[in-house]
C-alpha positions as CSV (number, residue, x, y, z in Angstrom):
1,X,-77.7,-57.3,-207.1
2,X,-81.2,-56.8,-208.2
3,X,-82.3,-53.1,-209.2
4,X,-85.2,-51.5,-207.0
5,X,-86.9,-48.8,-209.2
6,X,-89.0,-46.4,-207.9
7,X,-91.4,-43.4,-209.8
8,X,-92.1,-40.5,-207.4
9,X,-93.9,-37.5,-208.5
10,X,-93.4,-34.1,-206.2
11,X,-95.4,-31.4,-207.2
12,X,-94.3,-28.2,-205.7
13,X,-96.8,-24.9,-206.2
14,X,-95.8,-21.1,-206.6
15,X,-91.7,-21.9,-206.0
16,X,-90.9,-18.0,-207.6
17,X,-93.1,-17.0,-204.6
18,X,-91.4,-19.6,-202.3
19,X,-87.6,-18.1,-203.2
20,X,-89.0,-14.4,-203.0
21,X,-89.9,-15.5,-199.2
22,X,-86.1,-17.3,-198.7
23,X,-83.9,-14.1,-197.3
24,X,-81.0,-13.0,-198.8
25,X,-77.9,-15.2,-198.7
26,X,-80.2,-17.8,-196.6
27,X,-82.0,-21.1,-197.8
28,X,-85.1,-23.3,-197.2
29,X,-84.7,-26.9,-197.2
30,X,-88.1,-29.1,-198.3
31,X,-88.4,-32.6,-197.6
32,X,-90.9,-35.2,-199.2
33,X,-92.5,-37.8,-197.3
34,X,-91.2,-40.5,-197.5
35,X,-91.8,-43.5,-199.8
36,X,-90.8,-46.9,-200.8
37,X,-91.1,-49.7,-203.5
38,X,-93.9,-52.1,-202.7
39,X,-91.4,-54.9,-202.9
40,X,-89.0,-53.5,-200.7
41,X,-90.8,-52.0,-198.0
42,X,-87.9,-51.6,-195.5
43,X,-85.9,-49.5,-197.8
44,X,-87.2,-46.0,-198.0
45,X,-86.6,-43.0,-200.0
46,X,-87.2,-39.1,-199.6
47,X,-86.4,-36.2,-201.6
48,X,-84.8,-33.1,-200.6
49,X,-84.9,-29.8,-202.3
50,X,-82.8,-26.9,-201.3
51,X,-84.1,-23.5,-202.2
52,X,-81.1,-20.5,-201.9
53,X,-82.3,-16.8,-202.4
54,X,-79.3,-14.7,-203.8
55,X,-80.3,-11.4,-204.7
């Protein structure tokens, strides 16, 4: 089985304002677009991020 690498960089602005906006006890979920390896087109990747506000 060959290895498929892939580099993604996922910049994400003002996140301690993005968690003060998240209610109590409730989360935001933020999903990349998605990408793929150049080789590989048909396999494709995104990332997922889950922001939780407990206060």
């Amino acid at each position: 089985m060959k290895t498929i690498k892939c580099n993604k960089k996922w910049t994400i602005k003002n996140v301690n304002k993005i968690i003060e906006l998240v209610e109590k006890d409730d989360k935001l979920n933020l999903t990349s677009d998605r990408f793929s390896n150049y080789e590989y087109t048909a396999i494709e990747w995104e990332l997922c991020l889950e922001i939780k506000h407990r206060k």
